[in-house]
VEXDREN-2710 file (C-alpha; in Angstrom, 1 decimal):
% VEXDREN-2710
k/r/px/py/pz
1/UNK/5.4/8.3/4.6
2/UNK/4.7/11.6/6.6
3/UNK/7.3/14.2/6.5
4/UNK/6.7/14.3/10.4
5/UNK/7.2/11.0/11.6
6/UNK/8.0/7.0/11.1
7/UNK/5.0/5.2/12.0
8/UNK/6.2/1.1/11.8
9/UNK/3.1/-1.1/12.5
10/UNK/3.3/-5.1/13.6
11/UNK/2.2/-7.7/11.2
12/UNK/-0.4/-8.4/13.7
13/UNK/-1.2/-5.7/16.8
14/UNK/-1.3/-8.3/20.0
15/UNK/-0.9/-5.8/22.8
16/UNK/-2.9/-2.4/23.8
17/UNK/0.8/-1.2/23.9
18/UNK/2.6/2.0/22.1
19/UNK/5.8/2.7/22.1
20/UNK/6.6/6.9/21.0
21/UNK/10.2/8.3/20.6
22/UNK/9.4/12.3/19.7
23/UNK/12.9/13.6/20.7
24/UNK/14.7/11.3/18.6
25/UNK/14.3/12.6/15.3
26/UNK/17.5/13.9/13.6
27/UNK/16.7/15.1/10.0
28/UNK/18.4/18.5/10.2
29/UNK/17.3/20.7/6.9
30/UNK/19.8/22.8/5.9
31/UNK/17.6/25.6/6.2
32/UNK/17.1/25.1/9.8
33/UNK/20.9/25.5/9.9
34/UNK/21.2/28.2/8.3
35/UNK/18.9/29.9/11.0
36/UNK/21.1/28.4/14.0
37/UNK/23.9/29.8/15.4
38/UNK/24.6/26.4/16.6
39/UNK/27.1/24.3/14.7
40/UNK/25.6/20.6/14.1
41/UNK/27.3/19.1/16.4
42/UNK/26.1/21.3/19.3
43/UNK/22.6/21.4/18.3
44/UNK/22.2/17.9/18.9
45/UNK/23.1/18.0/22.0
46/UNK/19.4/18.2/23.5
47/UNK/18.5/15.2/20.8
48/UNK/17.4/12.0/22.6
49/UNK/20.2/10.3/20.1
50/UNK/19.2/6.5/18.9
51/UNK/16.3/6.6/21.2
52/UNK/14.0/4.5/18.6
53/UNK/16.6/2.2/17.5
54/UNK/16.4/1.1/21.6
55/UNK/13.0/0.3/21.3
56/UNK/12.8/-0.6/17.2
57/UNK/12.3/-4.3/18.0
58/UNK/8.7/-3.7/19.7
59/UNK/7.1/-3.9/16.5
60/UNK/8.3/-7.5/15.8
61/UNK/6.6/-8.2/19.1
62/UNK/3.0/-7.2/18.0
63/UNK/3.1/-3.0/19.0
64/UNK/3.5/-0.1/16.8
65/UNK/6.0/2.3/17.3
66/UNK/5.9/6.0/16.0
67/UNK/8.9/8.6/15.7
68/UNK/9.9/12.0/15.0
69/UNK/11.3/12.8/12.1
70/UNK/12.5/16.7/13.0
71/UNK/15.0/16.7/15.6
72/UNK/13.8/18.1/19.4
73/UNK/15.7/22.2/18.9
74/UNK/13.6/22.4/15.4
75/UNK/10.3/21.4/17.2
76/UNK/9.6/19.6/20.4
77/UNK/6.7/17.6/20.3
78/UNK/6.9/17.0/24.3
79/UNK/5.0/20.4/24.5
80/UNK/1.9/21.8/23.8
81/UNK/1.2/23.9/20.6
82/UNK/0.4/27.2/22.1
83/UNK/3.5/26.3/24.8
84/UNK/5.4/29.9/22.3
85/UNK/8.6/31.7/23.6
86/UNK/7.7/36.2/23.5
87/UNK/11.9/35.8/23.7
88/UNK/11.9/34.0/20.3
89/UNK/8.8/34.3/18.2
90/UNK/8.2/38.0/17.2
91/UNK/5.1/39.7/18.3
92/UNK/4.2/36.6/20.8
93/UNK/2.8/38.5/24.0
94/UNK/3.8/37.5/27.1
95/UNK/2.4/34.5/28.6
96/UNK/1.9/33.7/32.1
97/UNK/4.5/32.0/34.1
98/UNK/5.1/28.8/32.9
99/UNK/9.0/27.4/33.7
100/UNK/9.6/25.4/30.6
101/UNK/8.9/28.4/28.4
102/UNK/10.8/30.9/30.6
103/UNK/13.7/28.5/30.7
104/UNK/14.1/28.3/26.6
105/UNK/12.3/25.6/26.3
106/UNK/8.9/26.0/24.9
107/UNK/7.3/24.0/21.8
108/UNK/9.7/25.4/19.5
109/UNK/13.2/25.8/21.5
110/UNK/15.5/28.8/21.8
111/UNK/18.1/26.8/23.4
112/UNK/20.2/23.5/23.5
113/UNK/21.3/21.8/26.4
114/UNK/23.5/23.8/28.6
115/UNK/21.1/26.7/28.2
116/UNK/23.1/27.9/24.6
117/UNK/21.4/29.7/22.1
118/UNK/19.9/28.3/18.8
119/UNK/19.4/31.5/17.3
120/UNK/20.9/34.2/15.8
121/UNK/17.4/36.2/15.9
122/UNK/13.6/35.8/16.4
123/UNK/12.0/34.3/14.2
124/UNK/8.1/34.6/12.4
125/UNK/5.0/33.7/14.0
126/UNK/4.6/32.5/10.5
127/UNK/7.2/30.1/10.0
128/UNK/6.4/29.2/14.0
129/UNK/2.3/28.3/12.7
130/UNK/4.1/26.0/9.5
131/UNK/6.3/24.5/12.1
132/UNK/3.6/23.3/14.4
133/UNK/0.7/22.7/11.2
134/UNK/3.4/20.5/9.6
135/UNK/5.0/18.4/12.3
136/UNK/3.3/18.8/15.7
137/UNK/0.0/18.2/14.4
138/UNK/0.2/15.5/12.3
139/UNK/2.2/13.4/14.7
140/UNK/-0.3/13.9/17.7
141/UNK/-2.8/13.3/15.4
142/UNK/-1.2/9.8/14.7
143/UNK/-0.6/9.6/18.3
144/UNK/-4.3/9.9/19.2
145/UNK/-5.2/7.5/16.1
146/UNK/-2.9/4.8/17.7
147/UNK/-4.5/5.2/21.5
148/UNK/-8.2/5.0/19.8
149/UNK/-7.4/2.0/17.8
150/UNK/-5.6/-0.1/20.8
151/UNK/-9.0/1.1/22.5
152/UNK/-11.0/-0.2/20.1
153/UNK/-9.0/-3.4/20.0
154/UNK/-8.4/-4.4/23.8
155/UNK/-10.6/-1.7/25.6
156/UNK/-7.5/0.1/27.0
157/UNK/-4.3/1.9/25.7
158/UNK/-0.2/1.7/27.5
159/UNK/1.5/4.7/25.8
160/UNK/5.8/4.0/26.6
161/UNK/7.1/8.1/25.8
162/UNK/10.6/6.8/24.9
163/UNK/13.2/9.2/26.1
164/UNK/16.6/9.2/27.3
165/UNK/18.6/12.1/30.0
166/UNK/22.0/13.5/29.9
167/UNK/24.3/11.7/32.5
168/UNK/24.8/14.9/34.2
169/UNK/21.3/15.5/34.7
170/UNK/21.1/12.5/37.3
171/UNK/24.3/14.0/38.8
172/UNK/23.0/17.2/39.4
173/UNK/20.1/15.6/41.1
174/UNK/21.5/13.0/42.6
175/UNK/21.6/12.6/46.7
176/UNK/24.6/12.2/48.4
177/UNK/25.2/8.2/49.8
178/UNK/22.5/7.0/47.4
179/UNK/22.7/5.0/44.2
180/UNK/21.8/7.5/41.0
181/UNK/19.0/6.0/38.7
182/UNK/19.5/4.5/35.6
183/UNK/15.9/4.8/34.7
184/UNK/13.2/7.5/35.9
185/UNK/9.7/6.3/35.2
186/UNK/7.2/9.1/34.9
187/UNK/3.4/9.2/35.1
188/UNK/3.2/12.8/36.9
189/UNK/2.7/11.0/40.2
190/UNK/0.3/9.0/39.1
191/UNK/-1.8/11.7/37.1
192/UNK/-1.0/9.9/33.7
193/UNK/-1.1/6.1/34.8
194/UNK/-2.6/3.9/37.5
195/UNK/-0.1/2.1/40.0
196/UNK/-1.0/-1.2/38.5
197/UNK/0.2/-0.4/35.1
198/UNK/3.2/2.3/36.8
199/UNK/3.9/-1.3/39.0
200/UNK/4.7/-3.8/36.3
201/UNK/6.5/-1.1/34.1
202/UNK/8.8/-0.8/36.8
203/UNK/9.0/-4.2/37.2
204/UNK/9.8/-4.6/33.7
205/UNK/13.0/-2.7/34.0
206/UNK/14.4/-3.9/37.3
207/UNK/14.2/-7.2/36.4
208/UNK/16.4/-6.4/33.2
209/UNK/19.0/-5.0/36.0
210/UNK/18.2/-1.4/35.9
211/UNK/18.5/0.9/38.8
212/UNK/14.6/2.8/38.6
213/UNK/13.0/5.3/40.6
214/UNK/9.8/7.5/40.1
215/UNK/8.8/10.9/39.6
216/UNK/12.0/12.6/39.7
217/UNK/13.9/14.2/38.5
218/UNK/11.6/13.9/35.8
219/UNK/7.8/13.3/35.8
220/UNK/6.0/13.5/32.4
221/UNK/5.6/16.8/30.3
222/UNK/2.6/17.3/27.6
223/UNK/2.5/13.9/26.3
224/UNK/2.2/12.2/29.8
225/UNK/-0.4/15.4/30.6
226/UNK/-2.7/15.4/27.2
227/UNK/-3.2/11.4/27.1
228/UNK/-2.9/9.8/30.4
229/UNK/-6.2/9.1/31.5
230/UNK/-6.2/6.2/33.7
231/UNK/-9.5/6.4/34.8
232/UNK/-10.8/6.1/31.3
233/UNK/-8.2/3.3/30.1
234/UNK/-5.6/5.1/29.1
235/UNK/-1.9/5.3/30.6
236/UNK/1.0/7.0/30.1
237/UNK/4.6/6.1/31.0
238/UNK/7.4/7.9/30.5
239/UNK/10.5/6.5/30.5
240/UNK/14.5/8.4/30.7
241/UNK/17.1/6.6/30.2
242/UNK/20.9/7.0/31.0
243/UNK/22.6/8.5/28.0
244/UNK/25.8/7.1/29.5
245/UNK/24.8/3.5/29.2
246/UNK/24.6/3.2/25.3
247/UNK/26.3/6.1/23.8
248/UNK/29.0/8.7/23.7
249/UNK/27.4/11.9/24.8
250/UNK/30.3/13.9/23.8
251/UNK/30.3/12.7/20.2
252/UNK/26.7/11.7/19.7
253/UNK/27.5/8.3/19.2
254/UNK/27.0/4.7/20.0
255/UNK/28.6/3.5/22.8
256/UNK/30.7/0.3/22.5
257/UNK/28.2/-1.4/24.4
258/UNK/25.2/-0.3/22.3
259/UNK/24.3/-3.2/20.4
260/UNK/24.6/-5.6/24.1
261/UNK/22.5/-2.9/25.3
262/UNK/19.8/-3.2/23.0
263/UNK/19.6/-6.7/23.9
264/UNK/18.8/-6.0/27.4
265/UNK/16.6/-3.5/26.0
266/UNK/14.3/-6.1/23.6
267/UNK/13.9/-8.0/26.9
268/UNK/12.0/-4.9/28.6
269/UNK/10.0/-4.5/25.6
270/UNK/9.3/-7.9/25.4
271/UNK/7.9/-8.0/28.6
272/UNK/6.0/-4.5/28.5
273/UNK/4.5/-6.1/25.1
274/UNK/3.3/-9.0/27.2
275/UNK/1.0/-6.4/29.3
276/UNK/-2.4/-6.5/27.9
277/UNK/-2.5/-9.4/26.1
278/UNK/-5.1/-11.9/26.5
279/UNK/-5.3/-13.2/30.4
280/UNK/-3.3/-10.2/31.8
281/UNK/-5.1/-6.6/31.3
282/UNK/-3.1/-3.6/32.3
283/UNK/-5.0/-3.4/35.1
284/UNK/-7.9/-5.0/37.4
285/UNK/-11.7/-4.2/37.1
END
């Protein structure tokens, strides 16, 4: 087993379909929190909590599903490996402009949700290079493994980047007189998927009940970017989900309605495993 990731396969692969959850991990070394000046509870607060256990059943019906191991504040594997914080990494020159770095939140975060510091100090450009040879690389390398074989299989590749957003992030965003989301779909306006494909994922979740809109406020960061190539076969969806529909933000916990939630859930993924199969490619000729 990798020390990055949890890679489970299906008995028998039946869809060009892949389901990624990389801001789910939660294996907090106690080295790592040693370093913060977070206390555990806090730092999780940017974790996309119980993420993979929404989507654990896809496997069972015929698509892989890979997730982090090493929670999103140690490493976030949503960004690209040079994507390095001058603020944080020692002897890191300044970079040009780029808002998710300035902001805190570049492949290796300074901060948690709420803008709060995880650090006490800089650290190493050393211990930033194991970081990214250890987790980051290994787990896009699997990523890229898992696109080429679904290519190899059906002649095209879905990538579903699994993630879910803070309840107050769709408030803040939220227009006045209008209904908030419950799910944002992103394919960076239709950089990382084609509307066929971005169509029927939709489809998928409003017909499970969900309130869904496009784009914003989120569209697709380095995952979506690096591997969405419609034009060549490949797609990429990502897909935010309402914290406040399946757990207790406050505590990082499970909601009461978790487990009925999950249920809805295995109907999306049972439908978004359908795509591909046999008689229904993602998308036409």
């Amino acid at each position: 087993m990798s020390e990055a990731f949890i890679l489970r396969r299906p008995q028998r692969l039946t869809a060009p379909v892949i389901f990624s959850s990389p801001h789910s991990g939660r294996e907090y070394s106690a080295h790592f929190l040693g370093q913060a000046h977070l206390d555990r509870h806090t730092i999780r607060s940017s974790e996309d909590a119980f993420v993979d256990k929404l989507f654990a059943m896809a496997p069972a019906m015929g698509a892989p599903l890979i997730a982090a191991r090493m929670p999103r504040a140690f490493l976030d594997l949503n960004r690209a490996a040079d994507e390095l914080d001058p603020a944080l990494i020692e002897g890191i020159a300044r970079v040009p402009h780029n808002p998710r770095i300035s902001s805190g939140l570049g492949v290796i975060p300074r901060v948690v949700a709420g803008g709060r510091a995880i650090y006490r100090g800089k650290l190493t450009q050393t211990e930033a290079a194991a970081r990214i040879t250890r987790f980051w690389h290994p787990y896009h390398e699997a990523l890229k493994s898992l696109i080429a074989e679904s290519h190899a299989a059906f002649g095209e590749a879905l990538l579903i980047d699994c993630h879910s957003m803070p309840h107050e992030a769709i408030e803040a965003h939220a227009r006045p007189g209008q209904s908030k989301p419950e799910v944002v779909l992103g394919d960076r306006f239709g950089a990382a998927a084609g509307r066929e494909v971005m169509d029927r994922v939709e489809a998928a979740f409003v017909r499970a009940g969900f309130r869904v809109v496009r784009n914003a406020p989120f569209a697709g960061a380095y995952i979506a970017q690096a591997y969405g190539r419609p034009s060549r076969g490949s797609h990429v969806v990502q897909v935010e989900i309402d914290r406040a529909l399946y757990m207790d933000e406050a505590r990082v916990a499970p909601g009461p309605g978790f487990d009925a939630f999950r249920e809805v859930m295995a109907g999306v993924v049972a439908e978004l495993t359908g795509l591909g199969q046999p008689g229904l490619p993602l998308a036409a000729e």
